[in-house]
N, C-alpha and C positions, 0 to 999 in steps of 0.2 A: 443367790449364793450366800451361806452362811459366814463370815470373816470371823475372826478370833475375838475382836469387842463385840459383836452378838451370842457368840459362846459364854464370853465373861457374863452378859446381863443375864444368859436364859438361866447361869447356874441358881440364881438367888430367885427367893418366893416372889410370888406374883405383886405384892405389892412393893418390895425394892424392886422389882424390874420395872415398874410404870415412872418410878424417883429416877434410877438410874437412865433410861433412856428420855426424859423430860430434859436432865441435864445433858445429856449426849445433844439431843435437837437445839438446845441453845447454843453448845460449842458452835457444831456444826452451822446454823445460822447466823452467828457472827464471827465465824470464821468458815465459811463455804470451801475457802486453798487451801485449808487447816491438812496435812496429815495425819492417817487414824491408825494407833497400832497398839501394842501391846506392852507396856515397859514397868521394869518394877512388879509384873504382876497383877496390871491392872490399867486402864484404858489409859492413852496418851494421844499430845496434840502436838505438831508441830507448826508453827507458818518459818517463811524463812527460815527453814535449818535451826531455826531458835528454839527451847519448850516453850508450849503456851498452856497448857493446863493439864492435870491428871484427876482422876476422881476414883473413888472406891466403893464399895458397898460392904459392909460390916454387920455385924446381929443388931448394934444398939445405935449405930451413926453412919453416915453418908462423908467421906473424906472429902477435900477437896484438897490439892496441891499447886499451887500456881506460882512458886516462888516470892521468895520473901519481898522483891519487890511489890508486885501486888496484896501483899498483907502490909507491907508500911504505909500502899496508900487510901485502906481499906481499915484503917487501923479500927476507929469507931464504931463505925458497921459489924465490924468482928467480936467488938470486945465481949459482948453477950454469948458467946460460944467459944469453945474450949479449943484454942490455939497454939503453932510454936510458930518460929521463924519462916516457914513458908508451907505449914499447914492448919487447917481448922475441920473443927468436926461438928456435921447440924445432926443433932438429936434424931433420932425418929421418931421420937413421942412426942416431937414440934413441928409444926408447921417446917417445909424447906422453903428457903429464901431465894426463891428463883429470881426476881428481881436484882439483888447483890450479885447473886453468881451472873447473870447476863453482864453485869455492870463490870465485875473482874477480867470478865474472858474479854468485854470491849478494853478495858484499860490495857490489858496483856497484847490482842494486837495493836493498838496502837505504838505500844512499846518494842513491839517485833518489829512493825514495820518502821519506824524510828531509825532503829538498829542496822538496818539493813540499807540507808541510806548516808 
């Protein structure tokens, strides 16, 4: 059965959909409880009733939103790509940083579950 974030990836060309659903497989790996839906217009996560990450596909970059939290403690790792307060954007014309994003989405649940205790 098709869901609405399989909708979102199939709209874009073949090669954002291989970026897009890479990053979707790491949510979903380090967050397995994670909820999956549709917010803003574009893929979202929830654990605990909390966000834990959003992502985008765009002509020229790859979004990632995860709240400013997770950018204050990712500050360094960021600085090289074009950010605000609790978004950053990885080029398409560079390598994507699967490594960081796994490393986010792990800080983000542990902040969830944190939260939730």
């Amino acid at each position: 059965m098709i869901n609405e974030v399989d909708k979102y990836i199939s709209s874009f060309p073949r090669d954002i959909q291989q970026i897009l659903k890479k990053i979707r497989r790491i949510i979903l790996e380090e967050a397995p409880d994670a909820s999956e839906s549709i917010a803003y217009m574009m893929p979202a996560y929830k654990t605990n009733g909390k966000p834990l990450i959003y992502f985008a596909g765009f002509t020229k970059h790859i979004g990632l939103y995860a709240t400013p939290s997770a950018h204050t403690s990712f500050t360094d790792e960021l600085s090289e790509y074009k950010h605000g307060k609790g978004s950053v954007q990885f080029p398409l014309d560079q390598p994507i940083p699967y490594d960081l994003i796994r490393n986010i989405v792990r800080f983000k649940v542990m902040e969830n579950d944190s939260r939730r205790k």
